[in-house]
Each structure stands twice: as C-alpha cells, then as structure tokens.
PyMOL CGO cylinders between C-alpha atoms (Angstrom):
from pymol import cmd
from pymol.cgo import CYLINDER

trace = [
    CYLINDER, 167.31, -138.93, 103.50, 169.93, -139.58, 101.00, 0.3, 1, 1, 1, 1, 1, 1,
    CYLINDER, 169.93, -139.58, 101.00, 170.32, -141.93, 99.17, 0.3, 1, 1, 1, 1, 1, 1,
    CYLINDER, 170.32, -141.93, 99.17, 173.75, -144.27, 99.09, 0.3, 1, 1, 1, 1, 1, 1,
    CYLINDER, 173.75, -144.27, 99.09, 174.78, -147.17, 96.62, 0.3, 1, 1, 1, 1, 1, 1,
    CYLINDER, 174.78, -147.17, 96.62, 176.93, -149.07, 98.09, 0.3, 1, 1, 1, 1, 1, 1,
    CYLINDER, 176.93, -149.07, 98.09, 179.21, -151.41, 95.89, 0.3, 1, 1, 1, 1, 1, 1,
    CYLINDER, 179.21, -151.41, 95.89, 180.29, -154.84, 97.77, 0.3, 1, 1, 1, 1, 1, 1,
    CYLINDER, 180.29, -154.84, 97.77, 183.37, -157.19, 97.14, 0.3, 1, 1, 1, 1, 1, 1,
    CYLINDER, 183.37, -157.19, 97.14, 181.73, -160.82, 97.36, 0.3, 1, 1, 1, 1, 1, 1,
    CYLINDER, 181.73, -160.82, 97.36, 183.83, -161.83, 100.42, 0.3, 1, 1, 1, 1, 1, 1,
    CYLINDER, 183.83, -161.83, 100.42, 182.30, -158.54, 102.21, 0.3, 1, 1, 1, 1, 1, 1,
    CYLINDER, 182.30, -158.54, 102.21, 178.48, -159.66, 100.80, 0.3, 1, 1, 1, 1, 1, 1,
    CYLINDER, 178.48, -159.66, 100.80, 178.81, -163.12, 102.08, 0.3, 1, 1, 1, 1, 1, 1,
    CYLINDER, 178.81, -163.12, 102.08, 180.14, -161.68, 105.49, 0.3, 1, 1, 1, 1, 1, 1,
    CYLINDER, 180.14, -161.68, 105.49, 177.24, -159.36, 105.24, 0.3, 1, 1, 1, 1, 1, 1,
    CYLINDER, 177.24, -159.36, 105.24, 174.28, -161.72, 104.85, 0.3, 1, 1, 1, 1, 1, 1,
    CYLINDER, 174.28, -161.72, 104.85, 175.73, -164.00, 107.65, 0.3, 1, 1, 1, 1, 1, 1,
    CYLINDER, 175.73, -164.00, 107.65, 176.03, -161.18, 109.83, 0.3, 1, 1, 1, 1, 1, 1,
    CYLINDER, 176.03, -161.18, 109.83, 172.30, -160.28, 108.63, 0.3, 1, 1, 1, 1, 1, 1,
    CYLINDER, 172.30, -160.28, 108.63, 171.15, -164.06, 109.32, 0.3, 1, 1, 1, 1, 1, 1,
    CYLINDER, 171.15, -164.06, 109.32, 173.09, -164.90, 112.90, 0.3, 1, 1, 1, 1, 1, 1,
    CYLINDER, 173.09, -164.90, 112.90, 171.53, -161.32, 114.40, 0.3, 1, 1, 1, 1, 1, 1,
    CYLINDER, 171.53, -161.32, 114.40, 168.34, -161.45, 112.63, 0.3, 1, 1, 1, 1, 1, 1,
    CYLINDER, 168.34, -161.45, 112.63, 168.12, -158.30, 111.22, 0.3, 1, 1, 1, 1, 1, 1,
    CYLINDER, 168.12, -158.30, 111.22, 168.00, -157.22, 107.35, 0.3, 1, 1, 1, 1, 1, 1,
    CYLINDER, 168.00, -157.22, 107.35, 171.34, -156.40, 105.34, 0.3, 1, 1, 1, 1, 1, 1,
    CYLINDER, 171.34, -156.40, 105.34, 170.07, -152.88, 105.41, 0.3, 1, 1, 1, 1, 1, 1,
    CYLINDER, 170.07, -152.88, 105.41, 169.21, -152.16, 109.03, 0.3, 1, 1, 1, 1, 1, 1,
    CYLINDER, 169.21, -152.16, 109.03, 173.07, -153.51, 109.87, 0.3, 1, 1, 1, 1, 1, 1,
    CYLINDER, 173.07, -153.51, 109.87, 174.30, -150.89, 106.81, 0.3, 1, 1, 1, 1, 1, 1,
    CYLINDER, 174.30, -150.89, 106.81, 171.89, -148.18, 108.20, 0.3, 1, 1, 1, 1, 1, 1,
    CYLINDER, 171.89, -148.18, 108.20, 173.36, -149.32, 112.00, 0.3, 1, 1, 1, 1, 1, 1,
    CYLINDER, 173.36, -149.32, 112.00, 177.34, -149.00, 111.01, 0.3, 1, 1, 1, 1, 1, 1,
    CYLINDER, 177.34, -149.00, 111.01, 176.42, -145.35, 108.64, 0.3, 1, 1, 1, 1, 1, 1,
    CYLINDER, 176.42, -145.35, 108.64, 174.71, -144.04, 111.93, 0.3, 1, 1, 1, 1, 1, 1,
    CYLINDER, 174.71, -144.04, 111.93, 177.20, -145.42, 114.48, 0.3, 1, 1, 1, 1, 1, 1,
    CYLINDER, 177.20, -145.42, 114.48, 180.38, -143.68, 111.80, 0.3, 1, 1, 1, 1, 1, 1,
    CYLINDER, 180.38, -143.68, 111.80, 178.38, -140.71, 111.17, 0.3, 1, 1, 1, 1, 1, 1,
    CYLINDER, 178.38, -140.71, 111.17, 177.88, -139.80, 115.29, 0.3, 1, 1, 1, 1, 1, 1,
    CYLINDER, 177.88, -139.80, 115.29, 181.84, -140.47, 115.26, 0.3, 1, 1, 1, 1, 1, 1,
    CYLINDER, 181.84, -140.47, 115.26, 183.25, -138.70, 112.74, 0.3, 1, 1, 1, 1, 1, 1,
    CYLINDER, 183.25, -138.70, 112.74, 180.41, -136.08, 112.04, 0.3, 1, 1, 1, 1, 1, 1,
    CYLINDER, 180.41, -136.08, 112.04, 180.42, -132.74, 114.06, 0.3, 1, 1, 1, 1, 1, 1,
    CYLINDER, 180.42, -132.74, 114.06, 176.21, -132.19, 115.36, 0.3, 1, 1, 1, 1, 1, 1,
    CYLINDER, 176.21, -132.19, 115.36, 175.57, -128.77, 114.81, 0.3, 1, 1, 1, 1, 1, 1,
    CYLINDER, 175.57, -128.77, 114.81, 174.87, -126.74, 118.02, 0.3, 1, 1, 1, 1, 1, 1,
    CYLINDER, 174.87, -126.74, 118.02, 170.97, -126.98, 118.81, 0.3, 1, 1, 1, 1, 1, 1,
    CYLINDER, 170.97, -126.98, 118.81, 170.44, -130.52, 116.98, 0.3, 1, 1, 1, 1, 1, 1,
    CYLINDER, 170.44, -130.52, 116.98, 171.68, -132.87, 119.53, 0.3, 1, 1, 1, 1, 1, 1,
    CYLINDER, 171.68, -132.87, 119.53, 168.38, -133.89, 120.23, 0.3, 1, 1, 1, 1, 1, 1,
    CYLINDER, 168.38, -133.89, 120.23, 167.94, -135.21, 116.58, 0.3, 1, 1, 1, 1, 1, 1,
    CYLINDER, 167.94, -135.21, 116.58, 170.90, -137.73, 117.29, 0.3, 1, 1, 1, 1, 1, 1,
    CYLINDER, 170.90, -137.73, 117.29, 169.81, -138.98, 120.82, 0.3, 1, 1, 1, 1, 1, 1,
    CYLINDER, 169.81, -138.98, 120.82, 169.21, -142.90, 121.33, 0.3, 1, 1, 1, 1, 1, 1,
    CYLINDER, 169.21, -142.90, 121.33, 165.54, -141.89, 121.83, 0.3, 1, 1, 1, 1, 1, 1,
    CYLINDER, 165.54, -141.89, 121.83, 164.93, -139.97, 118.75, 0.3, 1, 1, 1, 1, 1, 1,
    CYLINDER, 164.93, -139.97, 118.75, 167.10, -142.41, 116.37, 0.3, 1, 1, 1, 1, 1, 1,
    CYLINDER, 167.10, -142.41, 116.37, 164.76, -145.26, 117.27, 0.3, 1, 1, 1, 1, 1, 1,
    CYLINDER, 164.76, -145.26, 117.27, 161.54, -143.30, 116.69, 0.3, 1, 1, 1, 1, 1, 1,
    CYLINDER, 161.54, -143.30, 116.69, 163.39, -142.48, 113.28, 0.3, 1, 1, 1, 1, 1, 1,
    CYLINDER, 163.39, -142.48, 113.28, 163.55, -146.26, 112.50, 0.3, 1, 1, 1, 1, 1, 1,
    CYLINDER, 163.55, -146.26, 112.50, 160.17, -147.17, 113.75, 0.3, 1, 1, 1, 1, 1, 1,
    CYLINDER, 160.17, -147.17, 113.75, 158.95, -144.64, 111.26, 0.3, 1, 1, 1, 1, 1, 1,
    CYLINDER, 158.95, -144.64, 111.26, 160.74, -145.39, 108.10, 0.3, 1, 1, 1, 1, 1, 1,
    CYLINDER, 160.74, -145.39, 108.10, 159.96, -149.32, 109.04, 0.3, 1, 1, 1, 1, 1, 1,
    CYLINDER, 159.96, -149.32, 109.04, 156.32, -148.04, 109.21, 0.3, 1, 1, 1, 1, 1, 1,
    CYLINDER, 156.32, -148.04, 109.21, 156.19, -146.42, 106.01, 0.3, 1, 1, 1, 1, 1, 1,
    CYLINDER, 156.19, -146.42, 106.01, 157.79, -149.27, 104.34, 0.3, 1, 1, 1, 1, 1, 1,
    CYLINDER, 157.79, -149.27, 104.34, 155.39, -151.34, 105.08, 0.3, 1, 1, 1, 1, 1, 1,
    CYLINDER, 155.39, -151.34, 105.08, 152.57, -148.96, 104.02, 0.3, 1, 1, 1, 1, 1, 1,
    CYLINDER, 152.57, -148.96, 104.02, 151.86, -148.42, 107.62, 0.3, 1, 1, 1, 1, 1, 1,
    CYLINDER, 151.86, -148.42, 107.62, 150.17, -145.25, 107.09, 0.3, 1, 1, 1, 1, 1, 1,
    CYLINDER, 150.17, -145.25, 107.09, 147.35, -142.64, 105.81, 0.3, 1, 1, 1, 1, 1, 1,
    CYLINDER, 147.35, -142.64, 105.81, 147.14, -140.42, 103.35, 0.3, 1, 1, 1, 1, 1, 1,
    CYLINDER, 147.14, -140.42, 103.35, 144.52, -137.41, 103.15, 0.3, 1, 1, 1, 1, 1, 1,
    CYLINDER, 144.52, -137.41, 103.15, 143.09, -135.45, 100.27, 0.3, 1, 1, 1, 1, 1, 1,
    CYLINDER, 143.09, -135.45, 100.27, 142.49, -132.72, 102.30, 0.3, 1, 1, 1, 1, 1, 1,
    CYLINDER, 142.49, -132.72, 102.30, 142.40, -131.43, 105.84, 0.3, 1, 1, 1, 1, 1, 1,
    CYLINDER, 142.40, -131.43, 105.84, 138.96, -132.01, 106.71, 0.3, 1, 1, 1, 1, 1, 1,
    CYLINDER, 138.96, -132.01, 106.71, 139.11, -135.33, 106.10, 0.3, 1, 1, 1, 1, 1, 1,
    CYLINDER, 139.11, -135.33, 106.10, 142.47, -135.46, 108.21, 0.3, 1, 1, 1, 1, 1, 1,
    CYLINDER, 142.47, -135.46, 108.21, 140.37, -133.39, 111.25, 0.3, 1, 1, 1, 1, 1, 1,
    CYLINDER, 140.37, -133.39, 111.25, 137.76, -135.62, 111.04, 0.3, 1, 1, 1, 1, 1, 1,
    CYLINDER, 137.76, -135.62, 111.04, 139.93, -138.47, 111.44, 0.3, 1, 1, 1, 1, 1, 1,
    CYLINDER, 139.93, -138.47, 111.44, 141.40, -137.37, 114.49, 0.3, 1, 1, 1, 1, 1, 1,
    CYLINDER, 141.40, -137.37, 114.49, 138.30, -137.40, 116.51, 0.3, 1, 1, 1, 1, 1, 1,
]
cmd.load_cgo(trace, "trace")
C-alpha cells in the first residue's frame, strides 16, 4: 500500500476527531473508509480483480493490517521452522 499525507485545515481536523470520537473508530480507519468508498466510485476495477474489492475481501484486508499493527503475528527464519509450526 501507498502511502498518502494528507494535509488538514483545523476546522476539517476538529470535524475529524469528533467524527472519530462520536463513531468510535480512529481518525485513520474513517480516512482509510472515505479513500476506499471514493476509490470504488471513481476508480475503474480492472477485469478479473473484482474479487479484491468485494465487502468480504476488504474486511479481511483490514483485519490484517489491524493485526500486523498490533504485532499480531510470526516471523520465521526459515521454512522448517514455519512447517514445524503448522503441525
């Protein structure tokens, strides 16, 4: 993923982290929401990727960046440690 810097007037901020506090969820998440919701608008999908922009996919997305920012993961210094792992 990209990444995007975003440069707020301090009405919009203030708007922002009200918005953030009255639904509960992080400034980020509702900038990540509206980005998603303009990009399926105004973004063609290129033929044999509609699955990556179904309601069903998008949330596993989230769950997994959400996951590894909170260091919700493991890493493996090889793949026999990985294998073994698995069982």
């Amino acid at each position: 993923m990209q990444a995007v810097s975003l440069r707020l007037e301090p009405t919009q901020y203030k708007r922002l982290r009200l918005l953030s506090f009255t639904k509960g969820k992080p400034m980020s998440t509702l900038i990540r929401d509206a980005l998603d919701d303009y990009l399926k608008k105004n973004q063609q999908v290129k033929p044999g990727q509609e699955w990556f922009w179904s309601e069903v996919w998008q949330a596993a997305e989230r769950e997994v960046e959400c996951d590894l920012a909170g260091g919700n993961f493991e890493t493996f210094d090889n793949m026999r440690d990985f294998l073994e792992d698995m069982k």
